[in-house]
C-alpha positions in Angstrom: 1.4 -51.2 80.3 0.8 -49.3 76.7 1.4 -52.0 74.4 -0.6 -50.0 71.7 1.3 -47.8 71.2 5.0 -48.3 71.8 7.3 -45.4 72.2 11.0 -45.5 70.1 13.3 -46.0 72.9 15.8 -44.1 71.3 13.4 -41.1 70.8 11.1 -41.8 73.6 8.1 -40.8 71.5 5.5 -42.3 69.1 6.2 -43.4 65.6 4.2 -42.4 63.2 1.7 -44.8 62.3 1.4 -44.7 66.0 -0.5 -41.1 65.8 -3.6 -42.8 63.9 -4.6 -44.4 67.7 -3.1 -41.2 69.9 -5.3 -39.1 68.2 -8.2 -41.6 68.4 -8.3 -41.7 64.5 -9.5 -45.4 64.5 -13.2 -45.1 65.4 -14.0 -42.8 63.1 -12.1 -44.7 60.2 -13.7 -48.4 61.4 -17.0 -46.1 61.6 -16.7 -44.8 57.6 -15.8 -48.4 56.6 -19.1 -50.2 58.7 -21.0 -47.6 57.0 -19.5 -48.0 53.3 -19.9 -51.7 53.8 -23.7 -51.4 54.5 -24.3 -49.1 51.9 -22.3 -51.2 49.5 -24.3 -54.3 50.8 -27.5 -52.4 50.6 -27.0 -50.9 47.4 -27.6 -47.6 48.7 -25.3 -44.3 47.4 -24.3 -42.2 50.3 -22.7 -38.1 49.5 -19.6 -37.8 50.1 -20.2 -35.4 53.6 -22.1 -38.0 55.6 -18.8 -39.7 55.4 -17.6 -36.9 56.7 -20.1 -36.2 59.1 -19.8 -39.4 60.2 -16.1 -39.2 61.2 -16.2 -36.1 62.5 -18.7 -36.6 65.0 -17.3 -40.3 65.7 -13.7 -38.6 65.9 -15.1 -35.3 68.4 -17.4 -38.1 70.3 -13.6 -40.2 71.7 -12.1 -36.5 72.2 -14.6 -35.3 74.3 -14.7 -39.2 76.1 -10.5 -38.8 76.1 -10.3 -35.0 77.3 -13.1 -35.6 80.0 -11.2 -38.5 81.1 -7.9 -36.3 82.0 -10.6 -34.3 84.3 -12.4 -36.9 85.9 -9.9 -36.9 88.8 -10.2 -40.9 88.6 -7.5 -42.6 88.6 -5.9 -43.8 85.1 -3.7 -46.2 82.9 -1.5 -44.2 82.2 -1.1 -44.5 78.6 0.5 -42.6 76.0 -2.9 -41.6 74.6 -4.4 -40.5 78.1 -1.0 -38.9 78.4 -1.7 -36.4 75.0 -4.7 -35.7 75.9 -4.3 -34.6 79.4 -1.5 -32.5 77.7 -3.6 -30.8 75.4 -7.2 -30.8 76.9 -7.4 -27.1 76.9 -7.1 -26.9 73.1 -9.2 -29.6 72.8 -11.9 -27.7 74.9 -11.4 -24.2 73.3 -10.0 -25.2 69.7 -10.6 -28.7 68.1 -14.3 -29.7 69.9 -15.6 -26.2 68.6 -14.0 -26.6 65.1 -15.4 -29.9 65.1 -18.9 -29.4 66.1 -19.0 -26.2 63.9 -17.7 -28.4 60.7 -20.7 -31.2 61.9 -23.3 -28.9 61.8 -22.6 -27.1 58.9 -22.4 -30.7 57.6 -25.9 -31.7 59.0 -27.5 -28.5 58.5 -26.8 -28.0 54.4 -25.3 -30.9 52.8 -26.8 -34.4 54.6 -30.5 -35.6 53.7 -32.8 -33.8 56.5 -34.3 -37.3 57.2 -30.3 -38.5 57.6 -30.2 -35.5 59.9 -32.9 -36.5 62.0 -31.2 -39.9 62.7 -28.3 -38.6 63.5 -29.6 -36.2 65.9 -31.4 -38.7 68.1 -28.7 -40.6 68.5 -26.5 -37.6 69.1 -29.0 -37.2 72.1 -28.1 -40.6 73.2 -24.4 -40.5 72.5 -24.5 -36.7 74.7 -26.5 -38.6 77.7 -24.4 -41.7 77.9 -21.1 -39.4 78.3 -23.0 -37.3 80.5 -24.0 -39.7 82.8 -20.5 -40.7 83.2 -19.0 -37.2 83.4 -21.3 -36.8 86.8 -20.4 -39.9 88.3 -23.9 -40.9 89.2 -25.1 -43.9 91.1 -25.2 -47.3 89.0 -29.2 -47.0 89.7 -29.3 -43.5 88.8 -27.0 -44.2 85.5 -29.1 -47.3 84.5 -32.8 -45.4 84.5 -31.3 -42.3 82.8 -30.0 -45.2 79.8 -33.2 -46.8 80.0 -35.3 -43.4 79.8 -32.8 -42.1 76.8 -33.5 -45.7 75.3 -36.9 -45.2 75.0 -37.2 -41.9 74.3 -34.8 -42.5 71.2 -37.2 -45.2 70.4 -39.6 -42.9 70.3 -37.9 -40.4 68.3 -36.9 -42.8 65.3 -40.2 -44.2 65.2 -42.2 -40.9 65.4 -40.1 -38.8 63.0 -42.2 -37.4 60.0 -39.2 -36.7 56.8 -38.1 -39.8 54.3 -34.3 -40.0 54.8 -34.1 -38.6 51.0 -35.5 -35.2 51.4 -33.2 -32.5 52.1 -33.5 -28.7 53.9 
C-alpha cells in the first residue's frame, strides 16, 4: 500500500533518503527549482530569502494539509507519512507551524521585495481558502463558489496592486 516509502524489514522503519518524502521535503525542493528555472530562463536575479520563503511556506503549506489530515476523522491510506504525522501533529500545531510562519514573515516582512510580498500574499489568501474549504467539509456547491469567489478576488488583487515587484519596505 506505501510503495513510496518502503520500510527496512529488518528495522521496520524508514531509511534515510526516505525522510526527504516523510517530512514532505519534496514540494518545497521541486518548488525552489521551478522557481530557479524561471528566473534563470527569464534572466531575472532572485535574493537568496525568497528561496527561502518560498520553501518555507511551500514546506508549512503540506504540514498543515498532512497534520489536518490526521484530524479530519476521514478515513486514510494509511501510509507511513500519514502515520508521522498523525504521531506528531501536536508539535506540528504548537512547535513547527509557529516556527514556520514566524521565520516566513520575518522573511516577507524585511528581506523579500514589498511588491514580491504582495504576490505572495494573495496567493497565500488563496492557498489559506482552498485548505479551508476542505478542513470544513463543505458541500461540493458550497466548495466550488467559495474557489470561484477566491479566484476572482485574487484576480483582482494581482491586477489592482499599486508597488513594482522591485521596491522594498
Amino acid at each position: 500500500m506505501d510503495p513510496l516509502p518502503a520500510v527496512d524489514q529488518q528495522t521496520n522503519s524508514p531509511r534515510i533518503w526516505e525522510w526527504l518524502h516523510i517530512l514532505s521535503l519534496e514540494a518545497p525542493i521541486v518548488a525552489c527549482a521551478w522557481q530557479w528555472s524561471l528566473a534563470h530562463h527569464h534572466q531575472v536575479r532572485l535574493l537568496p530569502a525568497v528561496y527561502w520563503g518560498l520553501a518555507l511556506a511551500a514546506w508549512g503549506i503540506y504540514i498543515l494539509d498532512r497534520t489536518l489530515d490526521g484530524y479530519s476523522g476521514m478515513p486514510l491510506e494509511q501510509t507511513t507519512r500519514h502515520r508521522f504525522y498523525q504521531r506528531h501533529r501536536g508539535a506540528n500545531f504548537f512547535v513547527v507551524l509557529p516556527i514556520t510562519a514566524v521565520c516566513v514573515g520575518y522573511l516577507g516582512l524585511w528581506k523579500i521585495p514589498e511588491g514580491l510580498l504582495w504576490q505572495a500574499s494573495a496567493i497565500a489568501v488563496m492557498a489559506t481558502v482552498y485548505l479551508a474549504s476542505f478542513a470544513a467539509r463543505q458541500s461540493k456547491v458550497a466548495r466550488d463558489l467559495l474557489f470561484s469567489i477566491t479566484g476572482l478576488g485574487a484576480i483582482i488583487l494581482l491586477s489592482k496592486m499599486p508597488i513594482s515587484g522591485d521596491m522594498r519596505l
